[in-house]
MARMAR-843978 format. One line per 10 residues: number of its first residue (from 0); for each residue x, y, z of N, C-alpha, C. Coordinates in Angstrom, 2 decimals, padded with zeros to 5 digits. Atoms other than C-alpha are relative to their C-alpha. Layout:
NUM) X:Y:Z:X:Y:Z:X:Y:Z ~ ...
This chain:
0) 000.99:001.00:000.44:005.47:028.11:-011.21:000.71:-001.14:-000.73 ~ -000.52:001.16:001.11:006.60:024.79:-012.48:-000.65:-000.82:-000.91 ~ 000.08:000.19:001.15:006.11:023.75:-015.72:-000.55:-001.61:000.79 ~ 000.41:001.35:-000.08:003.64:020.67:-015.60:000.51:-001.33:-000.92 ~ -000.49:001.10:000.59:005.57:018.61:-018.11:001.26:-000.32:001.04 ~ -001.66:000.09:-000.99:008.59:018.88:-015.29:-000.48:-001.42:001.11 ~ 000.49:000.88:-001.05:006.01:017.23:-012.62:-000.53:-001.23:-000.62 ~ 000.42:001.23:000.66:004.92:014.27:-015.20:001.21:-000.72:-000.19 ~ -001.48:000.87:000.18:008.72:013.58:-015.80:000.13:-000.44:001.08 ~ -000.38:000.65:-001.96:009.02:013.26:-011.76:-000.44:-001.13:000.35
10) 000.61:001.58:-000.59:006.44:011.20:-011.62:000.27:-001.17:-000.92 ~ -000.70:001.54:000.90:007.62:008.72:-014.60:001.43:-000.33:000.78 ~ -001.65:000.51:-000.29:011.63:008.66:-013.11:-000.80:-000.26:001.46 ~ 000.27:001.32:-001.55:009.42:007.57:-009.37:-000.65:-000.91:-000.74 ~ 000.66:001.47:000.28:007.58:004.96:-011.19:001.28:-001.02:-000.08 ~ -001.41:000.51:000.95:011.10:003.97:-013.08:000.44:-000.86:001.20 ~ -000.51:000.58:-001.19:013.08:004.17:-009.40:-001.14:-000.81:000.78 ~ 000.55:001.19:-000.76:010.35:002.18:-007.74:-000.01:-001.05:-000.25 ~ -000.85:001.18:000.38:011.03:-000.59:-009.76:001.20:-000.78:001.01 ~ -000.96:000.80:-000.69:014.14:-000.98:-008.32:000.28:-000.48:001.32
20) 000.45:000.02:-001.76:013.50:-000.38:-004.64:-000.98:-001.04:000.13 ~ 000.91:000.79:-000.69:010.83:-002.66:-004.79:000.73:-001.77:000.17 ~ -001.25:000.97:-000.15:013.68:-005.25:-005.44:000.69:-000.07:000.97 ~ -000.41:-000.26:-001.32:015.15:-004.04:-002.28:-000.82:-000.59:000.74 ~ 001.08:000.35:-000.74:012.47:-004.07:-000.57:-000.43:-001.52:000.38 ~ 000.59:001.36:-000.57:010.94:-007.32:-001.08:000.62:-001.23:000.23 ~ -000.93:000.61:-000.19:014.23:-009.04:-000.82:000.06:-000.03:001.72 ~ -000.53:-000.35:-001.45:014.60:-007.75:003.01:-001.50:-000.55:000.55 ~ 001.55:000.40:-000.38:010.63:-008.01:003.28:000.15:-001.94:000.07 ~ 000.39:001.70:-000.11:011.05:-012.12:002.21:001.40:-000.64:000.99
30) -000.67:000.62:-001.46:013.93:-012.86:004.95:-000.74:000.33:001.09 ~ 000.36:-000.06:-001.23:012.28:-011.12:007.45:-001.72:-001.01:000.05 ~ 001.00:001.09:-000.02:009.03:-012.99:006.76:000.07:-001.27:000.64 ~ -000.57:001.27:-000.09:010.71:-016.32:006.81:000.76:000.25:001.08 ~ -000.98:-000.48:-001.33:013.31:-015.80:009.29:-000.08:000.41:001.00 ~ 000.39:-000.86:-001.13:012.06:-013.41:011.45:000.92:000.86:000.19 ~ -000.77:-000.93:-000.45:014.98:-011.24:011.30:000.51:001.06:-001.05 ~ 000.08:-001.01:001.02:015.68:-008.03:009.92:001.67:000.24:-000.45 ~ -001.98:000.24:000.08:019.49:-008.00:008.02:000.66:001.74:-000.29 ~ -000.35:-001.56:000.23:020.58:-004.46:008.83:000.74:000.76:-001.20
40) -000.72:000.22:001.12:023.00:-005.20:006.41:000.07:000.15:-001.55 ~ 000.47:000.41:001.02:020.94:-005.81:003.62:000.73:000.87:-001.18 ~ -000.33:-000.68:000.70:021.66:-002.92:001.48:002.12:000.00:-000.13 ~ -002.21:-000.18:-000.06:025.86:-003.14:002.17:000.31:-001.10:-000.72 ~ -000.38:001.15:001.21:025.78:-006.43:000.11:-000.44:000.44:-000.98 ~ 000.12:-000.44:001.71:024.34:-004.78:-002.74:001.01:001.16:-000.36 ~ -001.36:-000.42:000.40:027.20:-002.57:-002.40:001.26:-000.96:-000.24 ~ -000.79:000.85:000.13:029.29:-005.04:-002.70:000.00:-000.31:-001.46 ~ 000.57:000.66:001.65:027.81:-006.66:-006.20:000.19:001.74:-000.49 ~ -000.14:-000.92:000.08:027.68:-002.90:-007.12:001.78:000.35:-000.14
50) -001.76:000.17:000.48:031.42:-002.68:-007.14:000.52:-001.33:-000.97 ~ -000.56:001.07:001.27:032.03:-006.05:-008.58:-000.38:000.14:-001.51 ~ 000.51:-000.23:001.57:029.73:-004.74:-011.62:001.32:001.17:-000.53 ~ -000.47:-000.83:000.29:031.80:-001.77:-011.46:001.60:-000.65:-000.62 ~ -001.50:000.92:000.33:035.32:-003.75:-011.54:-000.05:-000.47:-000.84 ~ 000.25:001.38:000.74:034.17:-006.43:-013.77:000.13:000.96:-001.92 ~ 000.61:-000.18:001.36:032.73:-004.08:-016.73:001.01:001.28:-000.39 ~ -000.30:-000.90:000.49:034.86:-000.53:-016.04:001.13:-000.26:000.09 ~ -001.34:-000.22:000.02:038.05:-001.84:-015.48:000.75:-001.13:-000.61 ~ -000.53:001.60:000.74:038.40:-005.50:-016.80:-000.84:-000.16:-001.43
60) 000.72:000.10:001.17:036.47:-004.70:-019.62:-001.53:-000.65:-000.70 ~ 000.58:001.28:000.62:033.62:-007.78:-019.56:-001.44:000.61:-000.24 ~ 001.30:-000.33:000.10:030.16:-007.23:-020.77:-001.15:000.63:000.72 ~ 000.78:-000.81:-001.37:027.46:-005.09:-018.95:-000.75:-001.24:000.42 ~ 000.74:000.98:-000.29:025.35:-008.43:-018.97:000.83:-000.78:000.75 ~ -000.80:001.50:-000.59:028.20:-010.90:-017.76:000.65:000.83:001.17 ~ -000.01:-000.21:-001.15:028.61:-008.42:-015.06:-000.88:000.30:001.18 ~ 001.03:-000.18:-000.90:025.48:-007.98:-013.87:-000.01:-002.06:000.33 ~ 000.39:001.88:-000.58:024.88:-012.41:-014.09:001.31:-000.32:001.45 ~ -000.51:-000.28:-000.96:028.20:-011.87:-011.79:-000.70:000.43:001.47
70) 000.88:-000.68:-000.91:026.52:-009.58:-009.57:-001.03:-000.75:000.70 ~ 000.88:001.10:-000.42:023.55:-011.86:-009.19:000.50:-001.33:000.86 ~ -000.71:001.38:-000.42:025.61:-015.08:-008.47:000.83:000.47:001.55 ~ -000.99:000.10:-001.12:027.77:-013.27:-005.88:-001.09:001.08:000.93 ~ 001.00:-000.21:-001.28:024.58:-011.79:-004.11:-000.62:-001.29:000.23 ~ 000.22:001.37:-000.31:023.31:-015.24:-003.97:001.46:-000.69:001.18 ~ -001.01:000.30:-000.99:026.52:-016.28:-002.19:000.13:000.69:001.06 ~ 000.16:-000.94:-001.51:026.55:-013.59:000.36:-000.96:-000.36:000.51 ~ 001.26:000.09:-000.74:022.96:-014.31:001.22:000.10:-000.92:000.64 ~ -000.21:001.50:-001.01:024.05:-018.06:001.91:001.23:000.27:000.89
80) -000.72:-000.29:-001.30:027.24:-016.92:003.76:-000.27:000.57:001.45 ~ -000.06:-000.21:-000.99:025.76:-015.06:005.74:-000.92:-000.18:001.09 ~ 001.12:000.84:-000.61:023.00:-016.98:006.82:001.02:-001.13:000.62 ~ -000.24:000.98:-000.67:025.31:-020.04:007.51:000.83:001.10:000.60 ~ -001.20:-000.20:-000.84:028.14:-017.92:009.45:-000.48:001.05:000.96 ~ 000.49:-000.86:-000.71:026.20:-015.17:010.99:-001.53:-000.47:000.75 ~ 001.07:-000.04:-000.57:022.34:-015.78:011.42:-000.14:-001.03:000.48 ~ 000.80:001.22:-000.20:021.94:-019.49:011.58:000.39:-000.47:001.75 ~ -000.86:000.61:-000.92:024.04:-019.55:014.80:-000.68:000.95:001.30 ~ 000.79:-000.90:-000.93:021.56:-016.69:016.64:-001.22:-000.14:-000.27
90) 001.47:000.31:000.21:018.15:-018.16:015.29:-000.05:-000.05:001.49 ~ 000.45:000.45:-000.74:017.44:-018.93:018.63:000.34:001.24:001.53 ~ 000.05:-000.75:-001.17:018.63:-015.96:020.70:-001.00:001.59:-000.56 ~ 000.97:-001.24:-000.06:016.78:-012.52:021.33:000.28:000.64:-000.93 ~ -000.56:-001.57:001.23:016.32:-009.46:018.85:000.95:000.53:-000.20 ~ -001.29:-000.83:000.05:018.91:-007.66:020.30:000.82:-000.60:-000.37 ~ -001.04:000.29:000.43:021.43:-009.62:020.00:000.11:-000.21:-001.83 ~ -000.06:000.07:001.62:020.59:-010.52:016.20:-000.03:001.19:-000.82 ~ -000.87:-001.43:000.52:020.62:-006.85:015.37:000.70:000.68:000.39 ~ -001.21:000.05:-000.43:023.76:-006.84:017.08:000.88:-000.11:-001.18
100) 000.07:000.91:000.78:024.64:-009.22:014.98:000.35:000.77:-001.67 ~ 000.42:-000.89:001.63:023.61:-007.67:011.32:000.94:001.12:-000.29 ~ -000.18:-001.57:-000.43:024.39:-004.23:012.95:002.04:000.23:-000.80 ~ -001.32:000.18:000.47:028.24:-005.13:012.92:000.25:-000.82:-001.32 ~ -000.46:-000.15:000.79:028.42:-006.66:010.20:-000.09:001.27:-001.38 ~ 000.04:-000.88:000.45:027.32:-003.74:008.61:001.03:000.83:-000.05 ~ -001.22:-000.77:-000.63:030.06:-001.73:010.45:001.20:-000.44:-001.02 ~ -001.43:000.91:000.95:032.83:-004.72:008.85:-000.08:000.42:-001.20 ~ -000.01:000.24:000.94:031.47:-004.81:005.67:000.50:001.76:-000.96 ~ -000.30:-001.42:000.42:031.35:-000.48:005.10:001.81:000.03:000.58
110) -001.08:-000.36:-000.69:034.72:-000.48:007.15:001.17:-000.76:-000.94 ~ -000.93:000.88:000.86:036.31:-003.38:004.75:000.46:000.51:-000.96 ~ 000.07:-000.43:001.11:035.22:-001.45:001.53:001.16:001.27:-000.01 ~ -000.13:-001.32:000.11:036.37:001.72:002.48:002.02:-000.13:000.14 ~ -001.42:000.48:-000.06:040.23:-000.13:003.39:000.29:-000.45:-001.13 ~ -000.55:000.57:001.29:040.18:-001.59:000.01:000.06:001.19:-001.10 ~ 000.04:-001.07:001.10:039.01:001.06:-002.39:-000.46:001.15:000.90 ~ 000.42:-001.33:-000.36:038.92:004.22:-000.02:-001.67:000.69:-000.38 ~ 001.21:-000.37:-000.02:035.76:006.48:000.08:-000.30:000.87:-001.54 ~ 000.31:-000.46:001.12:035.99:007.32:-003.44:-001.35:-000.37:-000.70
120) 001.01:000.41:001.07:032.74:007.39:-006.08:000.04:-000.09:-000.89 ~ -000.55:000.89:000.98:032.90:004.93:-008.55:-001.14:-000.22:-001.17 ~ 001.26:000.51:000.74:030.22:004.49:-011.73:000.47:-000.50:-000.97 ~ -000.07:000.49:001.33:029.84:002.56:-014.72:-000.88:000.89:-001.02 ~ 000.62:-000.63:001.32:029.42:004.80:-017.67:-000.47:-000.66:-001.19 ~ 000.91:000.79:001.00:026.82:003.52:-020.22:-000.41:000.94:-000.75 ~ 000.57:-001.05:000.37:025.78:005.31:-023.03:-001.10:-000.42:-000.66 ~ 001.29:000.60:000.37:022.34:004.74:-023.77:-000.75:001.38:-000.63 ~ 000.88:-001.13:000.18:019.94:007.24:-025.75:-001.42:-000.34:000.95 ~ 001.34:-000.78:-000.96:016.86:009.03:-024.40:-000.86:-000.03:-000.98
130) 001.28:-000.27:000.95:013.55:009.04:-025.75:-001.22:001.31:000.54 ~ 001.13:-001.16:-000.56:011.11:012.07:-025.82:-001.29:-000.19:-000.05 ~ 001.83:000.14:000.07:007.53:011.40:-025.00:-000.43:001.10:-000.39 ~ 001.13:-001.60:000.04:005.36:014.60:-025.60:000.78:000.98:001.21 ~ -000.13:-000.93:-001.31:008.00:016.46:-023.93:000.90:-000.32:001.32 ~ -000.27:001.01:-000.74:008.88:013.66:-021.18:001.65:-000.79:-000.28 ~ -001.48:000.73:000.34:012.81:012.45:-021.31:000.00:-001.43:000.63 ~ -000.12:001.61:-001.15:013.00:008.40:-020.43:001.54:-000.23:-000.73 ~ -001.22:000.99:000.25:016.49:007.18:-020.48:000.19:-001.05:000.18 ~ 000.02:001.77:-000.63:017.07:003.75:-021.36:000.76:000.03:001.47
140) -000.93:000.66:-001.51:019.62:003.68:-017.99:-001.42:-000.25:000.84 ~ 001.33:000.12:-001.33:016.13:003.99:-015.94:-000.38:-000.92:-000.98 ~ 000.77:001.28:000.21:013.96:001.95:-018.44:000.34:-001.18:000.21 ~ -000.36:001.73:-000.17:015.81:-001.09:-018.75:-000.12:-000.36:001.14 ~ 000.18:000.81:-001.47:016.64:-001.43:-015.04:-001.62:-000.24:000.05 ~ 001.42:-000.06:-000.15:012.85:-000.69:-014.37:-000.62:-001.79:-000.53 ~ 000.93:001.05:001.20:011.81:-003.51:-017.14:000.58:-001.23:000.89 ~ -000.48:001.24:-000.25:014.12:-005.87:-015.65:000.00:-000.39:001.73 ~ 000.89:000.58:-001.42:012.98:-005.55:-011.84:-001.22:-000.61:-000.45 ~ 001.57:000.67:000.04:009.39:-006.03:-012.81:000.30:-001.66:-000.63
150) 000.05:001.30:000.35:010.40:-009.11:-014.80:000.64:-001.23:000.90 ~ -000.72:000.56:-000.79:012.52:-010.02:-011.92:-001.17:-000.62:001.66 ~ 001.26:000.55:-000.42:009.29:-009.70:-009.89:-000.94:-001.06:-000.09 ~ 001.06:001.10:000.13:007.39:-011.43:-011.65:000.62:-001.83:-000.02 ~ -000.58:001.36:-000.06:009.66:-014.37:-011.72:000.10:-000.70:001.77 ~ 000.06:000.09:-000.92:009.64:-013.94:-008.09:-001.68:-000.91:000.50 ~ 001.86:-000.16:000.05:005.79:-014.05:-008.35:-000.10:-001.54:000.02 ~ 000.33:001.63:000.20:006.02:-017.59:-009.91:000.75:-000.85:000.83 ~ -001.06:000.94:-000.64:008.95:-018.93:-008.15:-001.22:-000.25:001.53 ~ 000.45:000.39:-001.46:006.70:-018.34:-004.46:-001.25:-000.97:-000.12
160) 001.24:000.62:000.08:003.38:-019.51:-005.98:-000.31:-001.63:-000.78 ~ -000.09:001.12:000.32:004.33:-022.48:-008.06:001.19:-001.14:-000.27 ~ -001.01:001.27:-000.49:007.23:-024.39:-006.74:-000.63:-000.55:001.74 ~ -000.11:001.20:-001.07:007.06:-026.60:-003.85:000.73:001.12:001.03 ~ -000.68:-001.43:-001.02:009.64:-024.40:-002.14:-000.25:001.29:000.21 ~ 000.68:-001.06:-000.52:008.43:-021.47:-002.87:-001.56:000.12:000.86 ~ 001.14:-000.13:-000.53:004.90:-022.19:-001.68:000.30:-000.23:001.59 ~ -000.21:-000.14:-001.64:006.60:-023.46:001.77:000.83:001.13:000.76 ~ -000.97:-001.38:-000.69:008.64:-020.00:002.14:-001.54:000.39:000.36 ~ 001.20:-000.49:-000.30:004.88:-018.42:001.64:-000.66:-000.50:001.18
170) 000.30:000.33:-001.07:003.48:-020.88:004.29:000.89:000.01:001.05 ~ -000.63:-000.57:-001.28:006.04:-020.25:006.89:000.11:001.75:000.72 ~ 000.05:-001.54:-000.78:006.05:-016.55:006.77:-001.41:000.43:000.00 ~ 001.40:-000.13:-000.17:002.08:-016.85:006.67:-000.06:-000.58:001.59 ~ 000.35:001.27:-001.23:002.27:-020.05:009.76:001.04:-000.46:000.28 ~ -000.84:000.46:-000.28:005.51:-020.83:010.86:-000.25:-002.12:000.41 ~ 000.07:000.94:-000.34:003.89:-023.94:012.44:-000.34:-000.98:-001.56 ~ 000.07:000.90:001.03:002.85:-024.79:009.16:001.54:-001.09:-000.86 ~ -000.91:000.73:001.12:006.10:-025.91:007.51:000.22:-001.58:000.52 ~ -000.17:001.07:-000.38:006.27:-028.99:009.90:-001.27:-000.74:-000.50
180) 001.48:001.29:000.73:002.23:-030.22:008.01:000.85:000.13:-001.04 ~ -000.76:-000.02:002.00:004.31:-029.38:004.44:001.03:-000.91:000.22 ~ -001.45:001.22:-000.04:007.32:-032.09:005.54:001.07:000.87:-000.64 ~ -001.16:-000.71:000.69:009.45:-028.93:004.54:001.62:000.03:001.10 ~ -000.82:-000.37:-001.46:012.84:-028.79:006.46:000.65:001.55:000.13 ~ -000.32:-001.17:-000.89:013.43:-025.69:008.56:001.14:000.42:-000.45 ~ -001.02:-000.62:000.27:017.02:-025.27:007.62:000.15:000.00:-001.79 ~ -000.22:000.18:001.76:016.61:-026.06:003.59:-000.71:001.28:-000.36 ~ 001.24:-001.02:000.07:013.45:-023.32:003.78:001.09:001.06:000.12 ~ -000.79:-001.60:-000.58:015.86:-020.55:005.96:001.14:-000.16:-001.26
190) -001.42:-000.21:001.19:019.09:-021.30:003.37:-000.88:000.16:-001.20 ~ -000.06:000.02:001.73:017.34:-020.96:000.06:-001.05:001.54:000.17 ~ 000.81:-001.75:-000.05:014.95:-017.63:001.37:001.56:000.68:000.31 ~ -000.85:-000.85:000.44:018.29:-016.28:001.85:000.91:000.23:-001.27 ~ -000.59:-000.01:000.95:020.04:-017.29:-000.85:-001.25:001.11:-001.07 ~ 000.93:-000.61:001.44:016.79:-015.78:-003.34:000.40:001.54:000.57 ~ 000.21:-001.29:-000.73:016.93:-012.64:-000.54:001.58:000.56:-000.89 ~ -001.23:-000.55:000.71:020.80:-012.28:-001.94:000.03:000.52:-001.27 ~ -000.22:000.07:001.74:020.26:-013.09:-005.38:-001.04:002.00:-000.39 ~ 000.93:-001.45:000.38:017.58:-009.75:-005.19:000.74:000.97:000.12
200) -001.13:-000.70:000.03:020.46:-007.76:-003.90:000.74:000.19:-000.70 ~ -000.53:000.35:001.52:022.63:-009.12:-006.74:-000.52:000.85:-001.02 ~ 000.50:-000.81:001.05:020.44:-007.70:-008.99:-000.52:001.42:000.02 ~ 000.08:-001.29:-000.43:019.62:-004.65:-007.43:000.67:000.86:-000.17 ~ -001.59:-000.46:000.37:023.54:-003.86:-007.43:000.02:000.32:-001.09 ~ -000.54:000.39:001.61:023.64:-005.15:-010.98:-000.78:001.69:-000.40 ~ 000.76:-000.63:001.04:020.81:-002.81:-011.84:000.50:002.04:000.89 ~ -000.69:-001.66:-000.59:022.03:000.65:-009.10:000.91:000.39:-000.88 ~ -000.79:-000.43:000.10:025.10:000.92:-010.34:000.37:001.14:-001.54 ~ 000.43:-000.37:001.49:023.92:002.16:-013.73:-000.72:001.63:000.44
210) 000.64:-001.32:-000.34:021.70:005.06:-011.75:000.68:000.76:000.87 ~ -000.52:-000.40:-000.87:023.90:005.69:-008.63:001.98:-000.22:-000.09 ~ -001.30:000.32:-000.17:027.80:005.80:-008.16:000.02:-000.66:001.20 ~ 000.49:000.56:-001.13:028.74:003.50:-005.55:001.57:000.07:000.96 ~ -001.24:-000.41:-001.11:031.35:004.02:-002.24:-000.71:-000.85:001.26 ~ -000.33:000.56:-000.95:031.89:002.37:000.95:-001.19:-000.15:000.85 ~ 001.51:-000.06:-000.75:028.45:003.95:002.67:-001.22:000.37:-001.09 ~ 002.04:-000.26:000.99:025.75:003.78:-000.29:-000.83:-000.27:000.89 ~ 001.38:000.45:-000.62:023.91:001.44:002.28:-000.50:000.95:001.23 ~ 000.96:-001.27:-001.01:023.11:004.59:004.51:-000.32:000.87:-001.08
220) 000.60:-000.97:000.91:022.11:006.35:001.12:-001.58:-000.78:-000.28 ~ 001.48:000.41:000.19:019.24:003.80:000.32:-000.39:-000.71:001.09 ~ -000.12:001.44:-001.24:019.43:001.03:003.68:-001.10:001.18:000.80 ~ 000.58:-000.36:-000.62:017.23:003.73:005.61:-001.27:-000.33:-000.68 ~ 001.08:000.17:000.59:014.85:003.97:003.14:-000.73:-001.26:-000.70 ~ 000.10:001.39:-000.12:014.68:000.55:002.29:-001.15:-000.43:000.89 ~ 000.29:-000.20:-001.61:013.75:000.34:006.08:-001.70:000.44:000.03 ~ 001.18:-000.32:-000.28:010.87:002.24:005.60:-000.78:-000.18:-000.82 ~ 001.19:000.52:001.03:009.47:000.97:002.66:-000.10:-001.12:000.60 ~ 000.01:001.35:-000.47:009.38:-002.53:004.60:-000.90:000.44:001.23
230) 000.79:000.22:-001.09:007.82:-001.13:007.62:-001.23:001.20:-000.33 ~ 001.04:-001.02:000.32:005.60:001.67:005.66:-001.31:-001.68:-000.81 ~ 000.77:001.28:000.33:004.24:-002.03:003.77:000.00:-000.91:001.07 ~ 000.21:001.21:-001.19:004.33:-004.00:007.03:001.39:-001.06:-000.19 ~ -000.98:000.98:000.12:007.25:-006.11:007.64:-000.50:-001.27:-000.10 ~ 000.26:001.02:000.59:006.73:-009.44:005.85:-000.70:000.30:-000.69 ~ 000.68:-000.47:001.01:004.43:-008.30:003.60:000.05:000.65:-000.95 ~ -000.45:-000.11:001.37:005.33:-008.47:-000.13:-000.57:000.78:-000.84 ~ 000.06:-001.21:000.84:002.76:-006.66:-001.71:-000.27:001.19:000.63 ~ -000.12:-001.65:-000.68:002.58:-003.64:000.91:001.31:000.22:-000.28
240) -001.48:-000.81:000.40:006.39:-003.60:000.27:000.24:000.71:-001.45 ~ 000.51:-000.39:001.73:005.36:-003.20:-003.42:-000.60:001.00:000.21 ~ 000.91:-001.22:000.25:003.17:-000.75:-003.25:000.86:001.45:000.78 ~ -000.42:-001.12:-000.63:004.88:001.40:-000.60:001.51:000.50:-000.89 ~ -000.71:-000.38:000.43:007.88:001.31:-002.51:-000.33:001.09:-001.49 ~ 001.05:-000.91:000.81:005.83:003.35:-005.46:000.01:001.36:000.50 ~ 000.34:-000.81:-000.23:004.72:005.55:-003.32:001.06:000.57:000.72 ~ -001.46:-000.80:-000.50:007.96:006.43:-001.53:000.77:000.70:-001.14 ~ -000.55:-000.09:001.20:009.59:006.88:-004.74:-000.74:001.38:-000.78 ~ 000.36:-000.82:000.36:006.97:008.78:-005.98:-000.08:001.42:000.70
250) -000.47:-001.18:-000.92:007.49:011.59:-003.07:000.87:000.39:-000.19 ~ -001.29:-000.29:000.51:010.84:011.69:-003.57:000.58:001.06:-000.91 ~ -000.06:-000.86:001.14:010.71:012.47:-006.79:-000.60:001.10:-000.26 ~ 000.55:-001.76:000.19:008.02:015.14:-007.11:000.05:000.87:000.94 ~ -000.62:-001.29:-000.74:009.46:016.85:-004.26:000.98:000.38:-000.38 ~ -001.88:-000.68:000.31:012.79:016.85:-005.22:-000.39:001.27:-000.96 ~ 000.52:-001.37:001.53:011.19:018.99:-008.84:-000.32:001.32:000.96 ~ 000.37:-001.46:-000.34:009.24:021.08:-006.42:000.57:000.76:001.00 ~ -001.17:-000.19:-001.13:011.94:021.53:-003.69:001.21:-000.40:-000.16 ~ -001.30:000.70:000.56:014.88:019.61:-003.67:-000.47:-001.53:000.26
260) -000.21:001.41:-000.88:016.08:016.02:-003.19:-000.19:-000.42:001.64 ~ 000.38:000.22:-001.07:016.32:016.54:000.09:-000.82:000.33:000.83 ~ 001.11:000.03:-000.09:013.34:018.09:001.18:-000.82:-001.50:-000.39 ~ 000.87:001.08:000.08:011.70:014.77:-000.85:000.34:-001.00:001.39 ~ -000.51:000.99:-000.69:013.70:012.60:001.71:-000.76:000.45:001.34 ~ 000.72:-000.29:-001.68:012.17:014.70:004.94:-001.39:-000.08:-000.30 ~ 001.46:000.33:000.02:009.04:014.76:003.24:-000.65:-001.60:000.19 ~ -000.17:001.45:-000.04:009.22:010.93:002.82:000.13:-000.56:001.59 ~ 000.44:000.53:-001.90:009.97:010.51:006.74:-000.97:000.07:000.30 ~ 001.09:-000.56:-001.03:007.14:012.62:007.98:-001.17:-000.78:-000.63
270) 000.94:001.08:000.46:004.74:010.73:005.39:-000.05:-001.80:000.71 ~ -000.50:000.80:-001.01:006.64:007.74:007.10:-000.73:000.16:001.42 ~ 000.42:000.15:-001.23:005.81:008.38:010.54:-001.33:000.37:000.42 ~ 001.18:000.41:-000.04:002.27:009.33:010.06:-000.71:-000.92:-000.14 ~ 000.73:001.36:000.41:001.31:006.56:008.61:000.25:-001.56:001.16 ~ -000.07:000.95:-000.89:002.88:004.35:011.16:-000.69:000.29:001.02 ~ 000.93:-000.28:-001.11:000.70:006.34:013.83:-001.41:-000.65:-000.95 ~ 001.01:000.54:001.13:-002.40:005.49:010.87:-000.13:-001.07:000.11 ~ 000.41:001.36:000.50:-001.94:002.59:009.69:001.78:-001.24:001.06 ~ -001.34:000.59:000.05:000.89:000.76:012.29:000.35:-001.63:-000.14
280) -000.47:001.17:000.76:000.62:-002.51:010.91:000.38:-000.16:-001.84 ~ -000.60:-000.37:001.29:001.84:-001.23:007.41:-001.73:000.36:-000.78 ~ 000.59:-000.38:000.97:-000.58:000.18:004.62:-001.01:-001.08:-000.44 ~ 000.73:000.88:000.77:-002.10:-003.06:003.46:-000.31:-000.62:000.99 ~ 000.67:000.93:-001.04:-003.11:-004.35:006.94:-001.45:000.14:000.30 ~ 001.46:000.16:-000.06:-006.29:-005.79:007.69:-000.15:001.18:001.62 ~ 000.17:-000.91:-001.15:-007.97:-003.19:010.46:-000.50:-001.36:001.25 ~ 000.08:001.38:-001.35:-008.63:-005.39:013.87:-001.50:000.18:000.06
């Protein structure tokens, strides 16, 4: 029998981790919106920032903050690299080839890591105290990240709804045809939804590397699941990616207590693939 304060902790550390996933998430969710294309990749650049936090803070010494604003800045740069050198140059050909495309660089980018710093696992040790609710253990390492997606959200929140640019990312991945009534241009729109799509990665990194150790293939530890929080919320769709990421998270976790970790992860598929027979325009779609 398990102790019901065990299954209230589960479900606070999935609220915690959904936080951060939903940073994932709606990073991959707002390229593919805009863009139309899905960056297989996505998750292997936040390994990337994820090591640079790691380098920056466990081995060069510099601040946990001035390596996460790192982190941020150099997922922002990946997002625009690899929009101008990879995607911008296959906007115009078929699926396949663009998750061709992604696919390999995925391949490069795990294959690069693993030539530089081998398949070793690498973390930044932080020592943060724990607080006891009634029972309940929260460690700042989960709160803070947690606090600082949502605020990262919500900055997201304002950036789409009251800038100029953000409102024409929203009307293109609502109406593509729309961005030509907004006088927005097509290539300023696609470079700056990737650049924000990076910068979410950036901070994602910044904020993993604190919960997870990180090696060459993290992005097949979360990049699946990612995946399916984007198409369990409907691909393009920001707050089904929100929400589903919650509820993925929250499986996870109170299986792992009442089974294992990995049980939560098969349970998490099969919840997965019902729901896409259910509901297969994601969770928050209107019914026809």
């Amino acid at each position: 029998m398990i102790d019901p304060i065990f299954l209230a902790e589960a479900a606070v550390n999935g609220v915690l981790l959904g936080g951060v996933l939903a940073l994932l998430a709606l990073g991959l969710n707002l390229i593919f919106g805009v863009i139309d294309i899905v960056w297989i990749a996505y998750v292997d650049l936040v390994m990337l920032c994820m090591y640079l936090v790691y380098f920056l803070v466990q081995v060069y010494g510099w601040p946990v903050w001035a390596g996460g604003l790192a982190a941020v800045a150099l997922g922002a740069a990946l997002g625009i690299a690899v929009h101008l050198l990879i995607i911008s140059p296959i906007l115009g050909s078929a699926p396949i080839n663009q998750l061709l495309a992604t696919g390999g660089l995925l391949f490069f980018l795990q294959s690069f890591a693993t030539f530089l710093w081998t398949t070793d696992h690498r973390s930044v040790r932080l020592s943060l105290p724990s607080y006891d609710l009634g029972g309940i253990f929260l460690p700042l390492t989960r709160v803070i990240p947690f606090a600082i997606s949502i605020l990262a959200l919500v900055a997201l929140y304002l950036f789409l709804t009251r800038t100029f640019v953000g409102t024409a990312i929203r009307a293109v991945s609502q109406d593509r045809e729309a961005m030509g009534l907004m006088g927005a241009n097509p290539h300023r729109i696609y470079l700056v939804t990737s650049a924000v799509g990076g910068l979410m990665a950036g901070l994602a990194g910044a904020l993993l590397i604190f919960l997870y150790s990180v090696h060459p293939f993290f992005g097949g530890q979360l990049g699946p699941l990612t995946f399916m929080i984007c198409v369990l919320g409907g691909l393009g769709n920001m707050v089904g990616a929100f929400v589903a990421s919650f509820i993925m998270s929250e499986i996870i976790s109170i299986a792992g207590v009442l089974w294992s970790t990995e049980m939560g992860y098969v349970i998490a598929f099969v919840v997965f693939i019902v729901m896409i027979f259910v509901r297969p325009g994601g969770i928050l779609a209107r019914r026809g």
